[in-house]
N, C-alpha and C positions, 0 to 999 in steps of 0.2 A: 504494500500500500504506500501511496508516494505523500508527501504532506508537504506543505507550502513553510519556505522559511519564513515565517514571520519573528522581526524583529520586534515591534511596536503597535498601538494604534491609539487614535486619538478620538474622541469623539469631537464632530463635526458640529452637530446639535439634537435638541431633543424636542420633545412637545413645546414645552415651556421656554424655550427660547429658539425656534425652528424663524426659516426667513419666509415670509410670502403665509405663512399661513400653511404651512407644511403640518402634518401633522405624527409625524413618525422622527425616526431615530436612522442620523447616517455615521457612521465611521470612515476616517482614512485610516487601512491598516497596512502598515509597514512593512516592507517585503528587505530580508538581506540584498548586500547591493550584488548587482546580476548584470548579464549580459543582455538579456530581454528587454534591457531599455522600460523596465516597469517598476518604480518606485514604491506605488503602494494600490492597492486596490481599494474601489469604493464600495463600502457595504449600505445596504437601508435594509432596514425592518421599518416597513407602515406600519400607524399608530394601533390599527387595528391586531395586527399580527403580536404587536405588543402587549394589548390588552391581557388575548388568549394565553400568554404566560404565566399573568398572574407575576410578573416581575416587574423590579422596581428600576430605574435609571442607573443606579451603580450596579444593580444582580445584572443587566443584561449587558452593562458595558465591563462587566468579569468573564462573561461569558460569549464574548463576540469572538475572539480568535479560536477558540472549540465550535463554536456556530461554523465559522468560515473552513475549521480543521473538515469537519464533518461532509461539508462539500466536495473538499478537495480527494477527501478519501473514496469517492464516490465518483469522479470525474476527471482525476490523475491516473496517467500511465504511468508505469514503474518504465520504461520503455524510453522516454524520452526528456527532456528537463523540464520541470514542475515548472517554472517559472515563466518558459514559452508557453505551456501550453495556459498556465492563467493568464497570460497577456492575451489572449485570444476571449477570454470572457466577456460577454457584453458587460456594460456598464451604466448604472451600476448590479452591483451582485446584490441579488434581492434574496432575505433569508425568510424562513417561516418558524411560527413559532418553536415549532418541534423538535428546530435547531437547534436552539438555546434550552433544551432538556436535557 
């Protein structure tokens, strides 16, 4: 199973301070530096998808790089290098509740 190097991530913004009237949750989360020319991926979970966790702004920003772990183990080839083939991802990376479980 292939896993993405994540160094870092930051939260973007949340309900409570989202721009436009957003109503969910994006993170940039930090990729080790690579050749793929891909610095960090953008993740969102909608407000909604939120809700259904039953999690709080800091449980789900502890749990964003296991959320994003979860995809990649799911969507990585051992085959080829993680980092290409996530720079291939649309953007952004949309999670669902079930992720952050």
């Amino acid at each position: 199973m292939a896993e993405l190097p994540i160094r870092s991530h930051a939260l973007e913004y949340s309900p409570d301070r989202a721009p436009g009237g957003a109503d969910g949750y994006r993170w940039h989360v930090h990729l080790e530096e690579n050749d793929a020319a891909v610095e960090y991926l953008v993740v969102d979970l909608t407000g909604t998808e939120a809700t259904r966790t039953r999690l709080g702004t800091e449980e789900l920003d502890a749990k964003v790089e296991h959320a994003l772990q979860r995809l990649a183990s799911s969507r990585l080839s051992n085959h080829s290098d993680p980092l290409a083939q996530a720079a291939e991802w649309n953007a952004p990376v949309l999670r669902r509740a079930e992720h952050f479980g």
